[in-house]
LUMLO-595120 format. One record per residue (C-alpha): y, x negated, z negated. Coordinates in steps of 0.2 Angstrom, whole numbers, plus 5000, padded with zeros to 4 digits. Each point is the difference from the previous one (the first is absolute). Layout:
BEGIN
<site yy="Y" xx="X" zz="Z"/>
...
END
This chain:
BEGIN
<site yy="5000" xx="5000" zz="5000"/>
<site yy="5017" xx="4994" zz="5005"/>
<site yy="5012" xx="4995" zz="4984"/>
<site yy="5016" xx="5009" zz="4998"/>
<site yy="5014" xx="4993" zz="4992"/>
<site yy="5006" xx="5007" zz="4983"/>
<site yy="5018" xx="4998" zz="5004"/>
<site yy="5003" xx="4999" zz="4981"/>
<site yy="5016" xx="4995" zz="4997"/>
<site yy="4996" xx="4986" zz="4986"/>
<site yy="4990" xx="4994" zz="5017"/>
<site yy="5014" xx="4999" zz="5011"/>
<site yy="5013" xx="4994" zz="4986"/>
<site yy="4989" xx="4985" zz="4999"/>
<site yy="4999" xx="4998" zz="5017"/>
<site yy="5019" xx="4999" zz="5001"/>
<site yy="5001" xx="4990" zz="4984"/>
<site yy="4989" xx="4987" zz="5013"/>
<site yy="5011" xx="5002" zz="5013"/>
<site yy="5019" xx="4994" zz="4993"/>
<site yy="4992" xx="4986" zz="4991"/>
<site yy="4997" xx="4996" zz="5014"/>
<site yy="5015" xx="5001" zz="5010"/>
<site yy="5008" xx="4992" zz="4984"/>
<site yy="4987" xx="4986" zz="5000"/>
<site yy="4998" xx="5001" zz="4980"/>
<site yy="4981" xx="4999" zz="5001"/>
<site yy="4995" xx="4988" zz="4989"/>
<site yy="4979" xx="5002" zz="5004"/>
<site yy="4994" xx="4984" zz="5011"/>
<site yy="5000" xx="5002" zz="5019"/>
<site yy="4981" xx="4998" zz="5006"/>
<site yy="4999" xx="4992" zz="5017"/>
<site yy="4985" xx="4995" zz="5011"/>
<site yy="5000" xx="4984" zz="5010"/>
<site yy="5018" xx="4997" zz="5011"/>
<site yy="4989" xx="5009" zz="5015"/>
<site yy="4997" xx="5015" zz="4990"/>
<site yy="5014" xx="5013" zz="5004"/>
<site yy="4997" xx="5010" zz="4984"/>
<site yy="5009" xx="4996" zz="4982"/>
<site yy="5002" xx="5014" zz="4987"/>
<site yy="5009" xx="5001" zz="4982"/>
<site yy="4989" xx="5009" zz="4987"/>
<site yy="5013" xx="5014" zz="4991"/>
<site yy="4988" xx="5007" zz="4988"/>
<site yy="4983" xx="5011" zz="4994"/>
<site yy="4998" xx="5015" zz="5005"/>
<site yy="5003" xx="5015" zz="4988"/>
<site yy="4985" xx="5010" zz="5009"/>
<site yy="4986" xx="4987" zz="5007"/>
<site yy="4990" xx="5015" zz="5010"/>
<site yy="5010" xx="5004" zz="5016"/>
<site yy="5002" xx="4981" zz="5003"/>
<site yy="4982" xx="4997" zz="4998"/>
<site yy="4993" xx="5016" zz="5006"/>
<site yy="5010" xx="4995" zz="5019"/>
<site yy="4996" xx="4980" zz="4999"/>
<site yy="4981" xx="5007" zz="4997"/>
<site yy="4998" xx="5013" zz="5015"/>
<site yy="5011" xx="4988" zz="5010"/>
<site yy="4986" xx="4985" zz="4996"/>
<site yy="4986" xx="5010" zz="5002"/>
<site yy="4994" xx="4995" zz="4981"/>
<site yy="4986" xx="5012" zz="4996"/>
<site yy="4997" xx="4994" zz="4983"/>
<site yy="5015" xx="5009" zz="4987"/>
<site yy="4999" xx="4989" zz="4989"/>
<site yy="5004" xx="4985" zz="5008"/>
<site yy="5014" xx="4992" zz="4994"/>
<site yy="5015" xx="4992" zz="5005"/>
<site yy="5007" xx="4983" zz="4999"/>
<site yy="5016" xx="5006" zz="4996"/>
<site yy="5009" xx="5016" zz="5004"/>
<site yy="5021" xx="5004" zz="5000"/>
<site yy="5018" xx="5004" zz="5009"/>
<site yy="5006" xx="4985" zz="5008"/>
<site yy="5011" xx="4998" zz="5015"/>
<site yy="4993" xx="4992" zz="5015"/>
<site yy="5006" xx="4991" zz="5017"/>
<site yy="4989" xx="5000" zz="5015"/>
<site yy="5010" xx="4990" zz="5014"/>
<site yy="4989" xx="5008" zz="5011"/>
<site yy="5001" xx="5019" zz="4996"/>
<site yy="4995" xx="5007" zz="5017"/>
<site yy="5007" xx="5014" zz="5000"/>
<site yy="5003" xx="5005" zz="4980"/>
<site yy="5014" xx="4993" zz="4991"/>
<site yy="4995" xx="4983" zz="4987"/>
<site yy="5017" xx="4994" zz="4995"/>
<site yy="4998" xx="5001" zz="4983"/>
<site yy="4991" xx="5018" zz="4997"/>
<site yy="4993" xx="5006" zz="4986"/>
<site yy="4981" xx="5003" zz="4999"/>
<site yy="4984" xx="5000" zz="4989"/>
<site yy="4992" xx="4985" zz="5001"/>
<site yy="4981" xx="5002" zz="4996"/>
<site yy="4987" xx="4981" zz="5001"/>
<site yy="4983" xx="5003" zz="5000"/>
<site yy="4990" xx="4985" zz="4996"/>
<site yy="4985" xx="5002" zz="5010"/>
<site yy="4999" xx="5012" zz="5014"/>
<site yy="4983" xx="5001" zz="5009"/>
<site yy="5003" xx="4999" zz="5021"/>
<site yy="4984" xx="5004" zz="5009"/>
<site yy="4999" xx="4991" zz="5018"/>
<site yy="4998" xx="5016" zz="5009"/>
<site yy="4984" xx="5003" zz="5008"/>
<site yy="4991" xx="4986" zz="4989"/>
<site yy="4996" xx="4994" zz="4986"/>
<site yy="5012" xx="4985" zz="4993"/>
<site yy="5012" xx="5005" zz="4988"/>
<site yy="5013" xx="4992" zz="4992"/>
<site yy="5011" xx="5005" zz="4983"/>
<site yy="5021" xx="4993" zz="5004"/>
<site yy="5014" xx="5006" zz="4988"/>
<site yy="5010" xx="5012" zz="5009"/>
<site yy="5015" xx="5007" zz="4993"/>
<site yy="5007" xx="5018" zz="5007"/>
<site yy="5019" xx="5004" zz="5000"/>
<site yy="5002" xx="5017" zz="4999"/>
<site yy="5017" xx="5013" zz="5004"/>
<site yy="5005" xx="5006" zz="4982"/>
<site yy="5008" xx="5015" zz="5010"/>
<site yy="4985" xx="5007" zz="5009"/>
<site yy="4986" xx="4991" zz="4995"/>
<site yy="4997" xx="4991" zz="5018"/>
<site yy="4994" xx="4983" zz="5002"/>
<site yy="5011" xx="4988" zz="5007"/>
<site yy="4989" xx="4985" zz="5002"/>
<site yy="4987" xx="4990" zz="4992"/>
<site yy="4997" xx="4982" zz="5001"/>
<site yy="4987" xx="4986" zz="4994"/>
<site yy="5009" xx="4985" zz="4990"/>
<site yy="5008" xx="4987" zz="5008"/>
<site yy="4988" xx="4983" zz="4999"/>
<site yy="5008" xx="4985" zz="4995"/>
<site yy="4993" xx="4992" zz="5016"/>
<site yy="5008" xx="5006" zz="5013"/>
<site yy="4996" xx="4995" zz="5021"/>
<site yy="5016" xx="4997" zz="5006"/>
<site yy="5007" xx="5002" zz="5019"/>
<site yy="4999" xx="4987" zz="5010"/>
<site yy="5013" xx="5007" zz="5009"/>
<site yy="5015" xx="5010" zz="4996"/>
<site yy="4997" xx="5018" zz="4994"/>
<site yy="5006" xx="5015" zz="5007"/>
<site yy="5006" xx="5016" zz="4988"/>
<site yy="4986" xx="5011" zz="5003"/>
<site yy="5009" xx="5015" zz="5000"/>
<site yy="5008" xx="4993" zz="5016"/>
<site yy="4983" xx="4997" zz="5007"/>
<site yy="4995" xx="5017" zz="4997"/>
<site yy="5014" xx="5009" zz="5008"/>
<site yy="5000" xx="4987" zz="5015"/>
<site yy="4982" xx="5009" zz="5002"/>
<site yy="5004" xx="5015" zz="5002"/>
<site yy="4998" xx="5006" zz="4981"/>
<site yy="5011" xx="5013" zz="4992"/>
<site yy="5000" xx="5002" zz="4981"/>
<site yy="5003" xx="5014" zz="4987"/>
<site yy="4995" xx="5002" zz="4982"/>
<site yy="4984" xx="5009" zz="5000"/>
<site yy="5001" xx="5019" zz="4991"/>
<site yy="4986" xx="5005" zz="5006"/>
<site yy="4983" xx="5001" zz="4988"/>
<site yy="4988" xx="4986" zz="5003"/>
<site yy="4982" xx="5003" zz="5004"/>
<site yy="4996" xx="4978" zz="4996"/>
<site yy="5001" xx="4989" zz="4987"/>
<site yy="5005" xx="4983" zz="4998"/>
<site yy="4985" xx="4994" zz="4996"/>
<site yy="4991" xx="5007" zz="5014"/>
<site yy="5013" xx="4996" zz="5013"/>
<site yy="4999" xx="4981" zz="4995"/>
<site yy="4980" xx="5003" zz="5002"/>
<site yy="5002" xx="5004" zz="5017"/>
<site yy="5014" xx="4986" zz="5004"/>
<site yy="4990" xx="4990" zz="4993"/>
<site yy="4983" xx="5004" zz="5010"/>
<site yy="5011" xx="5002" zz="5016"/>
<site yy="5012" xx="4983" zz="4998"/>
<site yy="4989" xx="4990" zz="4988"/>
<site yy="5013" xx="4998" zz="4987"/>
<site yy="4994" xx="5003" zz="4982"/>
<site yy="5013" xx="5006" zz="4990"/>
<site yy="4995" xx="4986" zz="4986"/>
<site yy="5003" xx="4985" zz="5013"/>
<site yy="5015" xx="5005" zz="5004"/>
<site yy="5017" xx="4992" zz="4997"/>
<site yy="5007" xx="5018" zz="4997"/>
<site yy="4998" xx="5014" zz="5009"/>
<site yy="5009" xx="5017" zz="4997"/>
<site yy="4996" xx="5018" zz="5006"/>
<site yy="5016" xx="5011" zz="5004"/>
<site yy="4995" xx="5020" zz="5007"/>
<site yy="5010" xx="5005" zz="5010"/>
<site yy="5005" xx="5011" zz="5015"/>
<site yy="4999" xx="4990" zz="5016"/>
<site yy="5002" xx="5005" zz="5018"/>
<site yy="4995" xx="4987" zz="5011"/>
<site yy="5008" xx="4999" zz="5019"/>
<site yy="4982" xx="4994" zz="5007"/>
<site yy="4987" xx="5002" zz="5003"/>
<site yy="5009" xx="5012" zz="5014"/>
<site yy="4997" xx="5008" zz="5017"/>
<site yy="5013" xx="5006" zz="5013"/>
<site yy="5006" xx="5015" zz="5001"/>
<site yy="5014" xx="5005" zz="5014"/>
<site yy="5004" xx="4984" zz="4997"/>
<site yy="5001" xx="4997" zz="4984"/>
<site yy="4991" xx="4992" zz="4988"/>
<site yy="4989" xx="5010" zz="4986"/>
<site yy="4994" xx="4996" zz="4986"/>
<site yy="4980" xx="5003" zz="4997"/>
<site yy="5002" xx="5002" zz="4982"/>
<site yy="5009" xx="5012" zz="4992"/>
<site yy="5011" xx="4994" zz="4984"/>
<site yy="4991" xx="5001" zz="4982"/>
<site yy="4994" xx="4994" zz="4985"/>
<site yy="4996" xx="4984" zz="5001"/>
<site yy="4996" xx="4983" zz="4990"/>
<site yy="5009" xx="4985" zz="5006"/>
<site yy="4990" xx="4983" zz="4992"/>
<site yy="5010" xx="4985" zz="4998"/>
<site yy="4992" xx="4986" zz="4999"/>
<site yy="5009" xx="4982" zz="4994"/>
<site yy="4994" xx="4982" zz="4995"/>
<site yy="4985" xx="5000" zz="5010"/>
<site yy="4992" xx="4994" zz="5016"/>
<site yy="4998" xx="5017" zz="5010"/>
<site yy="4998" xx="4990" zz="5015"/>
<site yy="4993" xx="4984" zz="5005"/>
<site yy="5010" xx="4995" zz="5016"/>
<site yy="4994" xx="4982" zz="5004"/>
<site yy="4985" xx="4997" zz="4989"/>
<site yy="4996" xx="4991" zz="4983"/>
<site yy="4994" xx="5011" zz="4987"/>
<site yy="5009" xx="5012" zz="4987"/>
<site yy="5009" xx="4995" zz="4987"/>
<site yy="5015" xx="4990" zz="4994"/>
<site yy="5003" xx="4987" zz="5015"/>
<site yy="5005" xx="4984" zz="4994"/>
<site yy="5018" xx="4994" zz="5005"/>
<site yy="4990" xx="4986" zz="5014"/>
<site yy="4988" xx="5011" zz="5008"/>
<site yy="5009" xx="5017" zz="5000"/>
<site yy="4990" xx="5012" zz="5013"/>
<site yy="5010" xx="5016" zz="5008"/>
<site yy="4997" xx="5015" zz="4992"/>
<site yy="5009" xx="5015" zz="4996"/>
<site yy="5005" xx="5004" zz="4979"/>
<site yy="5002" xx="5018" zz="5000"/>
<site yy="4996" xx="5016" zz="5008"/>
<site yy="5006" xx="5020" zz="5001"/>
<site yy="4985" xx="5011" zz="5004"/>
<site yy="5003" xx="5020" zz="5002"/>
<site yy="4985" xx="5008" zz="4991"/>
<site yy="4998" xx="5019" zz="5003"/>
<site yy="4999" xx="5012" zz="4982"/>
<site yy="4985" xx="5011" zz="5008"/>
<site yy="4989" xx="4986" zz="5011"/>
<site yy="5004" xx="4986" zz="4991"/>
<site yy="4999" xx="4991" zz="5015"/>
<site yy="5016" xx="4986" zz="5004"/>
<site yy="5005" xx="5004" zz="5017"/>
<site yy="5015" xx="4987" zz="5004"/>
<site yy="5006" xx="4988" zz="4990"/>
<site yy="5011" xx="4981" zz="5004"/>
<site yy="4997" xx="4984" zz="4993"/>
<site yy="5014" xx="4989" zz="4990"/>
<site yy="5004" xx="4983" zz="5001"/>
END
């Protein structure tokens, strides 16, 4: 069942409490940064007075079957995503809810993995914004410039929304089928973060009276971001860390468009 926000009005005092301490930079909790690649950063603001619509969303939105798993930690902070697509992460407010160990089945076999994944959740409506695995000290880095993947995206062909519709995925079952179609397991991974969102996409596309139509129509979809890894070997060697010497060509990042009902990723783009 969908949650649907209280709309208390201690709730939403809070929220605005968050909000001009923001804008007045008086927070005095510690900024919590990933590596310089990561694009997220967040400032903890406090508990929670009610833990249940927090956890309830972070939950369903996993896909953790088990109630009484527990998180790491739970709470209001304020988060930056330089990469938003589509939603705005300029210091927003939102529940933040860790979970320690969040089993990922490889779709369609049987390896499984267990990768802390931690759920940021609207405090308004309940949606999720976007999810992500931590960010690993060791990090493949470019070995040539990188691009903002927001711009690679767009130069695709892909236009971005926030996503209000209901999801029929979870994250762990979307990074079980990325990781069974591309190979990348979400515990290898420098970082990877999972964004629904409505896309359209300008191709695949056909003619028609001469002009060009899209096969797909827009939806709810799950764009996979994939950073501080080899997602593509492009002149030989083997994965991994390439020494500063013998540095091979290979491609660090990667966007991949994963539909909510098929699971299946149908475009994506690499990253430098």
């Amino acid at each position: 069942m969908k949650w649907k926000p209280r709309g208390s009005a201690l709730e939403q005092a809070v929220l605005l409490v968050a909000s001009i301490l923001v804008a007045n930079s008086v927070l005095g909790a510690e900024r919590i940064p990933g590596p310089l690649q990561s694009p997220l950063s967040w400032r903890s603001v406090g508990p929670l007075l009610d833990r249940s619509a927090a956890l309830g969303s972070a939950r369903r939105s996993l896909g953790l079957v088990d109630k009484d798993a527990a998180p790491a930690s739970i709470g209001l902070s304020v988060l930056t995503d330089k990469h938003p697509f589509g939603e705005t992460f300029a210091n927003r407010p939102v529940w933040i809810v860790a979970f320690p160990a969040v089993r990922v089945d490889r779709r369609g076999e049987t390896d499984s993995v267990k990768v802390p994944i931690t759920a940021v959740i609207d405090p308004i409506d309940g949606r999720l914004l976007e999810a992500f695995t931590p960010a690993k000290d060791v990090w493949v880095p470019p070995v040539i410039p990188p691009r903002d993947p927001e711009r690679v995206a767009s130069g695709d062909g892909w236009s971005v929304s926030p996503c209000k519709s209901e999801l029929r995925s979870t994250v762990a079952q979307v990074l079980g089928a990325f990781w069974k179609s591309q190979g990348i397991s979400p515990k290898n991974a420098g970082q990877i973060i999972v964004r629904p969102r409505t896309v359209a996409c300008a191709l695949p596309a056909v003619e028609v009276q001469g002009k060009l139509v899209s096969l797909r129509e827009p939806g709810p979809v799950w764009i996979v971001h994939v950073m501080g890894t080899v997602t593509v070997q492009l002149g030989g060697g083997p994965p991994g860390i390439p020494t500063a010497k013998a540095r091979p060509a290979y491609m660090s990042g990667l966007l991949s468009l994963v539909d909510d009902e098929s699971l299946k990723d149908f475009r994506g783009v690499y990253l430098p």
